[in-house]
PDB file of N, CA, C and O in Angstrom:
ATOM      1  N   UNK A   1      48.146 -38.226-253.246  1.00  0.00           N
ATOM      2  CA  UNK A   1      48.285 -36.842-252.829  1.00  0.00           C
ATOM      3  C   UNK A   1      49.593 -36.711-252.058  1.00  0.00           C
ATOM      4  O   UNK A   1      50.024 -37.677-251.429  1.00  0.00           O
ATOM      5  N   UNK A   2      50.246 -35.534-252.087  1.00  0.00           N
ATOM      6  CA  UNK A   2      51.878 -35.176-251.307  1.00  0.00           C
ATOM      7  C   UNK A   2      51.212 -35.230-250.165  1.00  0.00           C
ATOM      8  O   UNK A   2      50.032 -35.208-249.812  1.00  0.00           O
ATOM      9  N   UNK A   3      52.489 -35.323-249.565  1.00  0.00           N
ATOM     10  CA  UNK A   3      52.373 -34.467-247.652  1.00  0.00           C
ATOM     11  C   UNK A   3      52.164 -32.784-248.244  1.00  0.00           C
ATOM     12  O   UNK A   3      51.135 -32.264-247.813  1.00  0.00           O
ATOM     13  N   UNK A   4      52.635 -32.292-248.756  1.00  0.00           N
ATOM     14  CA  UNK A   4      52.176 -30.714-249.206  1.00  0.00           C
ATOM     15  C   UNK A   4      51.334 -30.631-249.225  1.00  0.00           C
ATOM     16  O   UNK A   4      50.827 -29.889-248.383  1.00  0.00           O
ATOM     17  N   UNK A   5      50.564 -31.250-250.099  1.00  0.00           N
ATOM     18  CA  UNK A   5      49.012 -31.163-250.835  1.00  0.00           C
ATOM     19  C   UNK A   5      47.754 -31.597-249.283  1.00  0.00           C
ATOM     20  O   UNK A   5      46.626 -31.139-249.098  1.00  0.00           O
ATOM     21  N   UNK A   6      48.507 -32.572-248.452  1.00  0.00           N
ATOM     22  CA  UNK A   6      47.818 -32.743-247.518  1.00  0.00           C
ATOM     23  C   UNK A   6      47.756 -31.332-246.023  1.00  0.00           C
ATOM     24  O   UNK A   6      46.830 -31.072-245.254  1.00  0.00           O
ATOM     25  N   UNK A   7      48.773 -30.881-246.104  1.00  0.00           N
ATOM     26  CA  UNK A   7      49.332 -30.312-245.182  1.00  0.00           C
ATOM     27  C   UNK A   7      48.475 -28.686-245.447  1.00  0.00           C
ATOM     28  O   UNK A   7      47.998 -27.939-244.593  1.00  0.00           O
ATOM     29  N   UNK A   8      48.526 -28.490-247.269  1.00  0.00           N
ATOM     30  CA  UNK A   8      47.752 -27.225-247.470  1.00  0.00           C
ATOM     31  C   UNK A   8      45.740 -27.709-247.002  1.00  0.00           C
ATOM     32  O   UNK A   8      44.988 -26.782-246.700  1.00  0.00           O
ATOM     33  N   UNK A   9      45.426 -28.569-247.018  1.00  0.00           N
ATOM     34  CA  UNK A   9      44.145 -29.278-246.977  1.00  0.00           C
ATOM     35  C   UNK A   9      43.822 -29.273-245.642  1.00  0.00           C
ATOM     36  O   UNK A   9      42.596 -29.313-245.535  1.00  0.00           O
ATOM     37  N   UNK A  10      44.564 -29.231-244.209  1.00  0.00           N
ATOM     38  CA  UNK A  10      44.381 -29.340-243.424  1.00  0.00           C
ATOM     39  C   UNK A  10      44.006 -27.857-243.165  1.00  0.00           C
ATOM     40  O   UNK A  10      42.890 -27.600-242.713  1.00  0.00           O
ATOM     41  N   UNK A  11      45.188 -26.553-243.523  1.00  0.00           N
ATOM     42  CA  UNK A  11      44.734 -25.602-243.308  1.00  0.00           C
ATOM     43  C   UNK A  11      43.382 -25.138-243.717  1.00  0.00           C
ATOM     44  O   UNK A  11      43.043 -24.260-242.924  1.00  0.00           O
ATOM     45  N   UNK A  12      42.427 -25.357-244.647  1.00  0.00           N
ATOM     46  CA  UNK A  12      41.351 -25.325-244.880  1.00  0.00           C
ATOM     47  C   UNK A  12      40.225 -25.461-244.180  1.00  0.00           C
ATOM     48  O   UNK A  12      39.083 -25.113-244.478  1.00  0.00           O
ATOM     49  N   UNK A  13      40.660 -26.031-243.159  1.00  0.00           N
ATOM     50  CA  UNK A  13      39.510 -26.650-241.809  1.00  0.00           C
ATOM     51  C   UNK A  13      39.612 -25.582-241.417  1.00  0.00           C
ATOM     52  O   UNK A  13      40.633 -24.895-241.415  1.00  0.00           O
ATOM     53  N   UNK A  14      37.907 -25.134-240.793  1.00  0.00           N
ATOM     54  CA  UNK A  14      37.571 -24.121-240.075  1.00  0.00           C
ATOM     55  C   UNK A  14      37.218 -24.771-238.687  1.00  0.00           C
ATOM     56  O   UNK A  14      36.452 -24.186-237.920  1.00  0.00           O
ATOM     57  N   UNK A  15      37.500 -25.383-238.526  1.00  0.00           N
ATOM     58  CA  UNK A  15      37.045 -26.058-236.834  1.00  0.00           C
ATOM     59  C   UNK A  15      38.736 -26.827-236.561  1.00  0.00           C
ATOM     60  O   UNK A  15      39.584 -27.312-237.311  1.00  0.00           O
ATOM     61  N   UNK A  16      38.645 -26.654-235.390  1.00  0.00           N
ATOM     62  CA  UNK A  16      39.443 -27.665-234.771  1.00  0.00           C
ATOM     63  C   UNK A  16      39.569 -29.412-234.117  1.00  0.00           C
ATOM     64  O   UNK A  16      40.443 -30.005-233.485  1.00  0.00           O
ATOM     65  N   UNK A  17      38.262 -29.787-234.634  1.00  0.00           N
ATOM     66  CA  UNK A  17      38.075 -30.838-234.784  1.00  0.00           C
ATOM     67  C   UNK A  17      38.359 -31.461-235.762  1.00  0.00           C
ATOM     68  O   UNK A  17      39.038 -32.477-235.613  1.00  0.00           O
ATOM     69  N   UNK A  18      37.890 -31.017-237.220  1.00  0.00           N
ATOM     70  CA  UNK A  18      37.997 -31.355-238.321  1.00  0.00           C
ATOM     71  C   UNK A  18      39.696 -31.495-238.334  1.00  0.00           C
ATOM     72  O   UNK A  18      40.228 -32.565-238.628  1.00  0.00           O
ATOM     73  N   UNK A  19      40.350 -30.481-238.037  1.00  0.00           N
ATOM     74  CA  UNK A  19      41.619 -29.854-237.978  1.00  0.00           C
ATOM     75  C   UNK A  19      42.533 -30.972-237.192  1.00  0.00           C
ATOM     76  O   UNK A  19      43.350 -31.558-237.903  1.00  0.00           O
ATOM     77  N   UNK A  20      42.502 -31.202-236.301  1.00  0.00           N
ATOM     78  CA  UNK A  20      42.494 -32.420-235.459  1.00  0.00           C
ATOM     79  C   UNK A  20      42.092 -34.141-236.411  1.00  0.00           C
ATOM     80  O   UNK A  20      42.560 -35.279-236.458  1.00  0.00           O
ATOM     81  N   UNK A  21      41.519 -33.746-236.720  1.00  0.00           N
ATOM     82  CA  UNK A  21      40.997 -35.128-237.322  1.00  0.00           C
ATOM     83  C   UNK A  21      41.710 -35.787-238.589  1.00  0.00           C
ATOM     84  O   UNK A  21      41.941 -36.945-238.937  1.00  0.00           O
ATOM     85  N   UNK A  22      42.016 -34.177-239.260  1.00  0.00           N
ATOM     86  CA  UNK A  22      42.790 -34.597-240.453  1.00  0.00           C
ATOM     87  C   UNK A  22      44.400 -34.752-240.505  1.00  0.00           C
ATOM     88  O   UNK A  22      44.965 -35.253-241.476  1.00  0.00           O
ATOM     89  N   UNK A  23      45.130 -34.239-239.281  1.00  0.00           N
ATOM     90  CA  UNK A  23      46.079 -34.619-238.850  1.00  0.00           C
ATOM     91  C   UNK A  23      46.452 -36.149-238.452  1.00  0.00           C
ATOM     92  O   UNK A  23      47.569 -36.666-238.435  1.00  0.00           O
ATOM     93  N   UNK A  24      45.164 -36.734-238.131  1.00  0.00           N
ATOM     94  CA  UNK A  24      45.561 -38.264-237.903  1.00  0.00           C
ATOM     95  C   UNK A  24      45.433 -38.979-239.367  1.00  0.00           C
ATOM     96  O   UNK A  24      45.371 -40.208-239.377  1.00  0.00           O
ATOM     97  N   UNK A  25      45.390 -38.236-240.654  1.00  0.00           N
ATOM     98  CA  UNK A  25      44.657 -39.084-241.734  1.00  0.00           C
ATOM     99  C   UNK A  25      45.993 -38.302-243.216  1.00  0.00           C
ATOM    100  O   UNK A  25      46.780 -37.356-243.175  1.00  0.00           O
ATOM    101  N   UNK A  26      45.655 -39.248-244.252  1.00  0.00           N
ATOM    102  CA  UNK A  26      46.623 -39.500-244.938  1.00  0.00           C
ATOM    103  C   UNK A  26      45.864 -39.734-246.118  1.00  0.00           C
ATOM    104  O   UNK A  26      46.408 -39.444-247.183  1.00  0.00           O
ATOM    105  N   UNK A  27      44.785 -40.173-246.135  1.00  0.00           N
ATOM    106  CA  UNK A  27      43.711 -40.718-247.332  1.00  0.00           C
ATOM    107  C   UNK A  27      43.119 -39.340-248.087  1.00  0.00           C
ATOM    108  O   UNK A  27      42.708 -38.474-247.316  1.00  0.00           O
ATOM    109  N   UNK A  28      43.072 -39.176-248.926  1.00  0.00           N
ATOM    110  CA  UNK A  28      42.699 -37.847-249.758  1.00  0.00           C
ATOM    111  C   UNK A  28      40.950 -37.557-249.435  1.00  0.00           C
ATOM    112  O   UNK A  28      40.413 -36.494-249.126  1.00  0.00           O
ATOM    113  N   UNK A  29      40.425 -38.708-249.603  1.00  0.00           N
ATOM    114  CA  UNK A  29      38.739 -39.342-249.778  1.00  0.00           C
ATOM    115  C   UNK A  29      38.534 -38.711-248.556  1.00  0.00           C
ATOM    116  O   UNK A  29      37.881 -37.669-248.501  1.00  0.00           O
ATOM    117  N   UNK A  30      39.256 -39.479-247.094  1.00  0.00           N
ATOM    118  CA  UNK A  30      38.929 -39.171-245.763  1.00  0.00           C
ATOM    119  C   UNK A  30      39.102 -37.488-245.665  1.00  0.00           C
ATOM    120  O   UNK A  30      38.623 -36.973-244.655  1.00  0.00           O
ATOM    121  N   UNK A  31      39.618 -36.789-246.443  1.00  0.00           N
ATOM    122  CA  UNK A  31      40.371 -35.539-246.142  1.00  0.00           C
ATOM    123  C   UNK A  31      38.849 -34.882-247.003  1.00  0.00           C
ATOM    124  O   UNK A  31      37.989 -34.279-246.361  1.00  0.00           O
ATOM    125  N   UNK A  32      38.743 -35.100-248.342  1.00  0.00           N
ATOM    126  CA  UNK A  32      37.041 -34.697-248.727  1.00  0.00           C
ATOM    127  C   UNK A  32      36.291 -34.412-247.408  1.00  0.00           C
ATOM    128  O   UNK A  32      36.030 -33.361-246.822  1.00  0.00           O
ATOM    129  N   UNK A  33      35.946 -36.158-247.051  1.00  0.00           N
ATOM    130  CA  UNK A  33      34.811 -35.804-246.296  1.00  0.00           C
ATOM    131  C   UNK A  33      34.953 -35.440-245.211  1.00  0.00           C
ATOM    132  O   UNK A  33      33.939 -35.206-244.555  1.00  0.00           O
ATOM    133  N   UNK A  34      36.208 -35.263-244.640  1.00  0.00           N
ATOM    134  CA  UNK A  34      36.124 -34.797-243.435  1.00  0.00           C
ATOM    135  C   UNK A  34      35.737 -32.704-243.601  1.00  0.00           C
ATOM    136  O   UNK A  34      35.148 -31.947-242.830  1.00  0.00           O
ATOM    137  N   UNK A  35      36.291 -32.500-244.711  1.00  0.00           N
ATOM    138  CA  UNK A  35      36.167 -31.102-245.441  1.00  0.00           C
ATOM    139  C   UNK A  35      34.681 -30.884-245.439  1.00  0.00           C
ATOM    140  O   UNK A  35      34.014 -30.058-244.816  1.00  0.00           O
ATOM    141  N   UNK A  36      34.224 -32.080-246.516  1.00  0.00           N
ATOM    142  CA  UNK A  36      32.701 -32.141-246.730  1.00  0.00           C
ATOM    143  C   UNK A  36      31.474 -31.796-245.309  1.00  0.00           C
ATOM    144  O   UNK A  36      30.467 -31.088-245.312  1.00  0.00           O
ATOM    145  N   UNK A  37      31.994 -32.498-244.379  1.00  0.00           N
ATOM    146  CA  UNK A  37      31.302 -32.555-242.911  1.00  0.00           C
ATOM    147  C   UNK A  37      31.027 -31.238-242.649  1.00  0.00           C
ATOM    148  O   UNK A  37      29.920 -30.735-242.456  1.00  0.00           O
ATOM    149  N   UNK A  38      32.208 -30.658-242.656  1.00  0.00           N
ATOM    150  CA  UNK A  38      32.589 -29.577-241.779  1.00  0.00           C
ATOM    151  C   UNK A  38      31.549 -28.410-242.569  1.00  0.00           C
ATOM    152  O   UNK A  38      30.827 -27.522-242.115  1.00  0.00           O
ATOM    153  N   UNK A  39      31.814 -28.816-243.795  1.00  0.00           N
ATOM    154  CA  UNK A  39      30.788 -27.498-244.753  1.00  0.00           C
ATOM    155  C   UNK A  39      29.274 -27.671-244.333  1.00  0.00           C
ATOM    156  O   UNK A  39      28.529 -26.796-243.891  1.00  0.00           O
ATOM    157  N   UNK A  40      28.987 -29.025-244.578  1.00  0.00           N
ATOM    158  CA  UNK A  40      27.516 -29.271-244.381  1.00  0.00           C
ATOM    159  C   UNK A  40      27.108 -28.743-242.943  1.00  0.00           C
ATOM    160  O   UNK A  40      25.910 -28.658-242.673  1.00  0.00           O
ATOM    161  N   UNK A  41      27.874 -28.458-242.203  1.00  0.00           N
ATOM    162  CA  UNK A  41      27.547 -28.701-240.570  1.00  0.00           C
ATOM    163  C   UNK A  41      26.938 -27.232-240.471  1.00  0.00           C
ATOM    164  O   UNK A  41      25.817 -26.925-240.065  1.00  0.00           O
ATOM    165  N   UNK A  42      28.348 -26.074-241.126  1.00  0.00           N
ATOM    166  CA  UNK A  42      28.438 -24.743-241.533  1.00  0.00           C
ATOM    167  C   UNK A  42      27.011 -24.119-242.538  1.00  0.00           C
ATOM    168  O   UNK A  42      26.244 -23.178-242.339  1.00  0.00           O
ATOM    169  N   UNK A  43      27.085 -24.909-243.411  1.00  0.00           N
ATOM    170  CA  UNK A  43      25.991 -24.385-243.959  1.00  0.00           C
ATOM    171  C   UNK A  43      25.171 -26.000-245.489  1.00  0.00           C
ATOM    172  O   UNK A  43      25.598 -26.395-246.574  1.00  0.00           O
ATOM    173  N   UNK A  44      24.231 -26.275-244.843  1.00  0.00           N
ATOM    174  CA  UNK A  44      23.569 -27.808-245.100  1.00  0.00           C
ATOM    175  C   UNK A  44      23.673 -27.401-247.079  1.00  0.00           C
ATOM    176  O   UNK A  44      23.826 -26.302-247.613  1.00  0.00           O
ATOM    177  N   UNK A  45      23.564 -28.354-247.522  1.00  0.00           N
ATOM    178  CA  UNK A  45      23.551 -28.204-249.297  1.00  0.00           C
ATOM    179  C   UNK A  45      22.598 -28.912-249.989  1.00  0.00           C
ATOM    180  O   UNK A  45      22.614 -30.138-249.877  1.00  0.00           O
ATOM    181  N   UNK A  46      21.653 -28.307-250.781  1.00  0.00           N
ATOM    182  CA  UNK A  46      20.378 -29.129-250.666  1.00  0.00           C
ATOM    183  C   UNK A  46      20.443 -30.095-251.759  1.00  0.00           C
ATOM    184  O   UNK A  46      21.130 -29.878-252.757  1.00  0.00           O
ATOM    185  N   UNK A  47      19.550 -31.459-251.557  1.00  0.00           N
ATOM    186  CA  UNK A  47      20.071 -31.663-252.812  1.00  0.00           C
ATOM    187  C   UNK A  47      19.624 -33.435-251.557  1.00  0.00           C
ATOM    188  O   UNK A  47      19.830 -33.531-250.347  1.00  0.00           O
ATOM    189  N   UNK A  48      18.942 -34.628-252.615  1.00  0.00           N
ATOM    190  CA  UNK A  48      19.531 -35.836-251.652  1.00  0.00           C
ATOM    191  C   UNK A  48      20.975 -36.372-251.611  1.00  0.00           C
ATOM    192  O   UNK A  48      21.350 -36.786-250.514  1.00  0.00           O
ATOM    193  N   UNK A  49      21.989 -36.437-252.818  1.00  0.00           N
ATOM    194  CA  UNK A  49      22.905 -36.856-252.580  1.00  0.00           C
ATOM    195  C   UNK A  49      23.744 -35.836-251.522  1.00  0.00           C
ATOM    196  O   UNK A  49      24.531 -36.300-250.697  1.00  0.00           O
ATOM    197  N   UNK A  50      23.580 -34.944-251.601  1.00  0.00           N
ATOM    198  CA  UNK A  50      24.542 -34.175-249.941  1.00  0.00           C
ATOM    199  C   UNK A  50      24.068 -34.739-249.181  1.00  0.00           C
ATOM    200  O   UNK A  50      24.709 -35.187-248.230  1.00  0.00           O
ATOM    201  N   UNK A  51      23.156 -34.867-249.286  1.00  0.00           N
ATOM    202  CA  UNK A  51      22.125 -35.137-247.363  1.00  0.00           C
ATOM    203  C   UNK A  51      22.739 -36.476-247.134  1.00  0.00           C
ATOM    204  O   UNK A  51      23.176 -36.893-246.061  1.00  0.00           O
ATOM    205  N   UNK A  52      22.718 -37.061-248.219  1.00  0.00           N
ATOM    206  CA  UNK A  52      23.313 -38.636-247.714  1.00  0.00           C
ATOM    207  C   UNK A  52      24.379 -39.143-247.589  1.00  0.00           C
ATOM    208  O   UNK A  52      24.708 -40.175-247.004  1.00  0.00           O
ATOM    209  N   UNK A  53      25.251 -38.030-248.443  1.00  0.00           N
ATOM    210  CA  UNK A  53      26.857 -37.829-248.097  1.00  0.00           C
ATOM    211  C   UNK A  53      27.111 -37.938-246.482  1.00  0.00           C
ATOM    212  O   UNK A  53      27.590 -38.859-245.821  1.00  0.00           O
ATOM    213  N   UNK A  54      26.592 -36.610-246.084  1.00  0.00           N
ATOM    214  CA  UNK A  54      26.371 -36.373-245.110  1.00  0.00           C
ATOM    215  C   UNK A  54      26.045 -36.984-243.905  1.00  0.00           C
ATOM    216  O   UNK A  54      26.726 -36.806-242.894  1.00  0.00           O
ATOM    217  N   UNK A  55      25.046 -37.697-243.933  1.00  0.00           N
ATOM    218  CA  UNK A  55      24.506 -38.257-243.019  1.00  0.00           C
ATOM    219  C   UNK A  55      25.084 -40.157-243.337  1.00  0.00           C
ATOM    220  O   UNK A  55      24.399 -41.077-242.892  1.00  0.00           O
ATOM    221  N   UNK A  56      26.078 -40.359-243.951  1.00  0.00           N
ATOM    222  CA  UNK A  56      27.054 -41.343-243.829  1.00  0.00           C
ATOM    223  C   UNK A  56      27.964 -41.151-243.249  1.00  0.00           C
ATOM    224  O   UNK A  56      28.403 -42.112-242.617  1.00  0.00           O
ATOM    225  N   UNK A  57      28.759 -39.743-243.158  1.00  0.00           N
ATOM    226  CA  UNK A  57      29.600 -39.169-242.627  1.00  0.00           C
ATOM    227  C   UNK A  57      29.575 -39.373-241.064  1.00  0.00           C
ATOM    228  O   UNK A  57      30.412 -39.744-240.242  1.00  0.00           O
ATOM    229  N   UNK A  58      28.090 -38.924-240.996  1.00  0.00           N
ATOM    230  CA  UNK A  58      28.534 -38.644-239.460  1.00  0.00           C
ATOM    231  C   UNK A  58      27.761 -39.548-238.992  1.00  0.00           C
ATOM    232  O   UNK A  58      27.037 -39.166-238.072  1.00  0.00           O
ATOM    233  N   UNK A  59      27.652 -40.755-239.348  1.00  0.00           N
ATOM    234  CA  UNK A  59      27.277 -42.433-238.754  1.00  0.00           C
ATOM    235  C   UNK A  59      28.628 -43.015-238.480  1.00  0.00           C
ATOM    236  O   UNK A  59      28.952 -43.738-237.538  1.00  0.00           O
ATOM    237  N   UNK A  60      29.587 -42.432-239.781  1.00  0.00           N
ATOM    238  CA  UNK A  60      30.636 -43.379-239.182  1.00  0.00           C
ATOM    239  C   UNK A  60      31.706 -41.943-238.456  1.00  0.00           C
ATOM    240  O   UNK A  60      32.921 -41.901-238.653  1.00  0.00           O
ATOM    241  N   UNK A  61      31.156 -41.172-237.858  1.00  0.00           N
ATOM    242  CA  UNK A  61      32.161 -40.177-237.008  1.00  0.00           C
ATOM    243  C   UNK A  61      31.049 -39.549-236.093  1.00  0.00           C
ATOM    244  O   UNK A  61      31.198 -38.338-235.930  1.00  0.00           O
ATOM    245  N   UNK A  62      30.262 -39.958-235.632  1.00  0.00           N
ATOM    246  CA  UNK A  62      29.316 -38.974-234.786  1.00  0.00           C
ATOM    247  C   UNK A  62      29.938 -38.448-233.321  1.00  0.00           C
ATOM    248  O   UNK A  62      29.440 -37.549-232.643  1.00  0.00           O
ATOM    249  N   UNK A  63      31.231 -39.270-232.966  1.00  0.00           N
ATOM    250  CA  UNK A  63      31.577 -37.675-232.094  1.00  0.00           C
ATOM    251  C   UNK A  63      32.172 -36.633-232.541  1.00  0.00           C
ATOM    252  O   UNK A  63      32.236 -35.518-232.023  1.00  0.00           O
ATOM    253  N   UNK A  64      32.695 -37.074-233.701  1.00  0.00           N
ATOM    254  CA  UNK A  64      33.374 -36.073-234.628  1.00  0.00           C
ATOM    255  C   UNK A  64      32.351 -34.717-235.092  1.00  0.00           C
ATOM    256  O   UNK A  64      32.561 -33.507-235.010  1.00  0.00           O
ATOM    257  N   UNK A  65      31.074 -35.551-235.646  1.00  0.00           N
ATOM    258  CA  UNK A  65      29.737 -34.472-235.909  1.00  0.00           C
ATOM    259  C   UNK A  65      29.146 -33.642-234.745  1.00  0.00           C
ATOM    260  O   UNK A  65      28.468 -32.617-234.826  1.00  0.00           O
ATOM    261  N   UNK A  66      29.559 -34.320-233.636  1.00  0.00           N
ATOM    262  CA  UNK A  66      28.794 -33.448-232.276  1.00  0.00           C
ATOM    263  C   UNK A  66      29.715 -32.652-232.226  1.00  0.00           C
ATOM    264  O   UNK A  66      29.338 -31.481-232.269  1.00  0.00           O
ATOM    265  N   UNK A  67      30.956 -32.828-232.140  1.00  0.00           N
ATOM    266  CA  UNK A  67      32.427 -31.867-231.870  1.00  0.00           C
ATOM    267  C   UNK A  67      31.941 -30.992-233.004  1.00  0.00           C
ATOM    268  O   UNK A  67      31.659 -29.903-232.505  1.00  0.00           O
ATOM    269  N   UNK A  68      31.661 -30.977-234.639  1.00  0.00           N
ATOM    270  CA  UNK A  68      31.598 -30.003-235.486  1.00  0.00           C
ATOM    271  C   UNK A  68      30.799 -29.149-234.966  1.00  0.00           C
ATOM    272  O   UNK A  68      31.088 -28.028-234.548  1.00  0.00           O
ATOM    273  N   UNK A  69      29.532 -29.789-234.988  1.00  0.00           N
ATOM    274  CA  UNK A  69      28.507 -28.854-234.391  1.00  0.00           C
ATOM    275  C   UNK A  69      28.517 -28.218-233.498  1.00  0.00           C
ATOM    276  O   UNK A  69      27.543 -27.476-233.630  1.00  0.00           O
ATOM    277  N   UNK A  70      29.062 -27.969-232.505  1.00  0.00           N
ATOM    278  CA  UNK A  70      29.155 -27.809-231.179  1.00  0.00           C
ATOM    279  C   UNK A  70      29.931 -26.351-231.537  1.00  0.00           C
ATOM    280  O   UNK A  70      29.563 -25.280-231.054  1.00  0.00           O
ATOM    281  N   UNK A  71      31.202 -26.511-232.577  1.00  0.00           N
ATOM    282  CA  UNK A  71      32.053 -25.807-232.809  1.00  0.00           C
ATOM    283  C   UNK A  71      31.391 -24.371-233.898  1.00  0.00           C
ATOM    284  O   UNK A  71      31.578 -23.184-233.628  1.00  0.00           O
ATOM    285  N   UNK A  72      30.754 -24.796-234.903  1.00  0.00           N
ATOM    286  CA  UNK A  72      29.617 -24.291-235.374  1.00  0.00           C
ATOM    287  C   UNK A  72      28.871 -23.707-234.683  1.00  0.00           C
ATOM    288  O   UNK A  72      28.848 -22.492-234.878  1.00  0.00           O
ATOM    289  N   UNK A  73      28.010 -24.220-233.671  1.00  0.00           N
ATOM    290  CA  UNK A  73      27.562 -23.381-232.883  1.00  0.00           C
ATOM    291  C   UNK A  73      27.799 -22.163-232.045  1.00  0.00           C
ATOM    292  O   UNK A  73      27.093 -21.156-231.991  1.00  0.00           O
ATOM    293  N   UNK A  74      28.691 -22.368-231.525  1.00  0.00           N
ATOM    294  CA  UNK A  74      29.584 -21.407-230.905  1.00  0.00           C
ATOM    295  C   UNK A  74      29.904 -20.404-231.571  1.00  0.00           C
ATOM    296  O   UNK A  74      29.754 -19.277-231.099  1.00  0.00           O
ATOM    297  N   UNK A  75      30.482 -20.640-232.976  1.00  0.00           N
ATOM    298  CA  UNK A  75      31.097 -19.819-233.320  1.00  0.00           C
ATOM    299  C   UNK A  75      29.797 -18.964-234.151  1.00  0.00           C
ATOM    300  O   UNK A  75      30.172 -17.895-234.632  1.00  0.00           O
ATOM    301  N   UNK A  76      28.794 -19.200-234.303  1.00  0.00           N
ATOM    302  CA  UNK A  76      27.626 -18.857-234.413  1.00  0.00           C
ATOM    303  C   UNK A  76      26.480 -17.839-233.217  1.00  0.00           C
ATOM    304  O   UNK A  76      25.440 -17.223-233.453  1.00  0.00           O
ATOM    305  N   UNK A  77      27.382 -18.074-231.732  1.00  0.00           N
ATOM    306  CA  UNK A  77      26.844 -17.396-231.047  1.00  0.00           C
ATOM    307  C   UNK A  77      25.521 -18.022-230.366  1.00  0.00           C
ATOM    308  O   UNK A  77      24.876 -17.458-229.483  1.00  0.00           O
ATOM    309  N   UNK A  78      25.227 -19.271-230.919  1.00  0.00           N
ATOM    310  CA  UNK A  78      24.038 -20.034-230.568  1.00  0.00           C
ATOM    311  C   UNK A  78      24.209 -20.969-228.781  1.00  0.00           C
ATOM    312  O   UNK A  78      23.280 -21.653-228.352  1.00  0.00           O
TER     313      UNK A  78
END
């Protein structure tokens, strides 16, 4: 993937964590799931392979998942 292609991918993040996160990263995969996280967090996708996407995700990033959520929340009014 370009620095372009990465740089348009970052804008895509609706949180500033995610947003943050993908600025330290370069890997296309990491840039998915960090995308992926952020959706599931926003709104869950049913199905077992999401759930387990998912919940790999944020084993190997769980302050990253508390930061999503947190951000989600908020912006949710919760």
């Amino acid at each position: 993937m370009t620095d372009w292609a990465i740089r348009l991918d970052v804008t895509r993040a609706q949180t500033e964590a995610v947003r943050r996160a993908m600025a330290e990263s370069r890997d296309h995969r990491v840039l998915a799931d960090l995308l992926f996280l952020e959706r599931w967090e926003m709104m869950p996708i049913h199905g077992p392979a999401a759930a387990l996407r998912a919940a790999q995700i944020r084993r190997a990033n769980p302050m990253l998942a508390e930061q999503v959520r947190a951000e989600v929340a908020r912006a949710r009014g919760a």
